[in-house]
C-alpha positions in Angstrom: 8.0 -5.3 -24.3 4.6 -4.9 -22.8 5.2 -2.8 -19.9 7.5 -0.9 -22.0 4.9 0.0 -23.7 2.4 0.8 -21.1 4.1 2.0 -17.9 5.9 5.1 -17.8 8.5 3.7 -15.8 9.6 0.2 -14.7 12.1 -1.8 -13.3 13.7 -5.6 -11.9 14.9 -5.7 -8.4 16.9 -9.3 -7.9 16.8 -11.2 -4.9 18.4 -14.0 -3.9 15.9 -16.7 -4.6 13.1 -14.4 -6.7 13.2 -11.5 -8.5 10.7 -8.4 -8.1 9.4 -6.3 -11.6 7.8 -2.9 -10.8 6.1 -0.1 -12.9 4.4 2.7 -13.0 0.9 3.3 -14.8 -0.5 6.8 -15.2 -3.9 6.5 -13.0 -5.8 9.5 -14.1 -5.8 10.7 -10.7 -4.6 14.4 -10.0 -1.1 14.4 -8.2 -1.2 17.2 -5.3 1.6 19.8 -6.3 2.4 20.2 -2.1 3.0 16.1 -2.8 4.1 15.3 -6.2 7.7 12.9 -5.3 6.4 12.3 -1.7 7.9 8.9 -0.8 5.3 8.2 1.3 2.7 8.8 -1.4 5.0 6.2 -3.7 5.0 4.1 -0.8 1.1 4.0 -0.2 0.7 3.6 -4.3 2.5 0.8 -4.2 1.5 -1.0 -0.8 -2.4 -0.4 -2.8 -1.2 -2.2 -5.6 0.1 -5.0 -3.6 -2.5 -5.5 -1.1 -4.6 -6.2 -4.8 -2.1 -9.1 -5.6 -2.4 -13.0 -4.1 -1.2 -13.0 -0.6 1.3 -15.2 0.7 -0.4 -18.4 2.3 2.7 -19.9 3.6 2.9 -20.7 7.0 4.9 -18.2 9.4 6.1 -18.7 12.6 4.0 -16.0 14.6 6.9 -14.7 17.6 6.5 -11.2 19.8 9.2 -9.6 17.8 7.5 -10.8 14.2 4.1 -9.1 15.5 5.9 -6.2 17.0 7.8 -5.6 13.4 4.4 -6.4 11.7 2.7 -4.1 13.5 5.5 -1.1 13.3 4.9 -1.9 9.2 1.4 -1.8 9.8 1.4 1.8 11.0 3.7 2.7 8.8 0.9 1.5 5.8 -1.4 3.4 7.4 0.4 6.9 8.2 1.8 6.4 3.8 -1.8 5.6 3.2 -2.9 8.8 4.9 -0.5 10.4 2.9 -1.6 9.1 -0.4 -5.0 10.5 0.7 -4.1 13.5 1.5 -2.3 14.2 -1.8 -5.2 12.9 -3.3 -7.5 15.6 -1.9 -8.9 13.1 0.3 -10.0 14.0 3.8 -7.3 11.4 5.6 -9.9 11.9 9.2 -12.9 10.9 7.2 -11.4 7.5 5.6 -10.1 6.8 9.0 -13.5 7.2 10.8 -14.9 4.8 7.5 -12.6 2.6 7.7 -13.1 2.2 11.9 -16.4 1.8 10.7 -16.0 -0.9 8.4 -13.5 -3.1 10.4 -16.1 -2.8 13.7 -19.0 -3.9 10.9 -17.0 -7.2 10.1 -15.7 -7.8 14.0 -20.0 -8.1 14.4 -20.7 -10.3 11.5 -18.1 -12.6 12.4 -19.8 -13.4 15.9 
């Protein structure tokens, strides 16, 4: 009942041990009319949304096909995030250079 009231759309996708429940909220933010059903932009949205939530802290077993399939996903977060900022009216080279920024900024303060 609640996120019938609140989210424009929503949904359940079973699986076979869990079940996943999605929606959609309106955001306020301006939709790009070169982007507006972009898959990639939906794809970015909801990758944001999920990188918000608790990660998973159970133990995986690390292998060089797991880290080549993590890091294939991992590009593909990153070209739907450039995406999203694009049909944002984001400047997709300037978060990058930021965001190089950043993650060089933390690689010091760890040493």
């Amino acid at each position: 009942m609640i996120l019938d009231a609140v989210a424009s759309h929503w949904g359940v996708i079973p699986r076979a041990d869990s079940k996943v429940v999605w929606c959609e909220l309106a955001t306020g933010l301006e939709v790009s009319k070169d982007h507006p059903r972009d898959l990639r932009v939906a794809q970015a949205e909801m990758s944001i949304v999920r990188h918000g939530s608790a990660r998973n802290t159970e133990a995986q077993v690390v292998t060089s096909l797991s880290t080549a399939v993590a890091e294939k996903a991992a590009i593909d977060l990153i070209t739907d995030l450039l995406h999203w900022l694009h049909a944002h009216g984001c400047d997709p080279d300037e978060a990058l250079d930021r965001a190089q920024m950043h993650y060089e900024a933390e690689l010091e303060g760890a040493d």
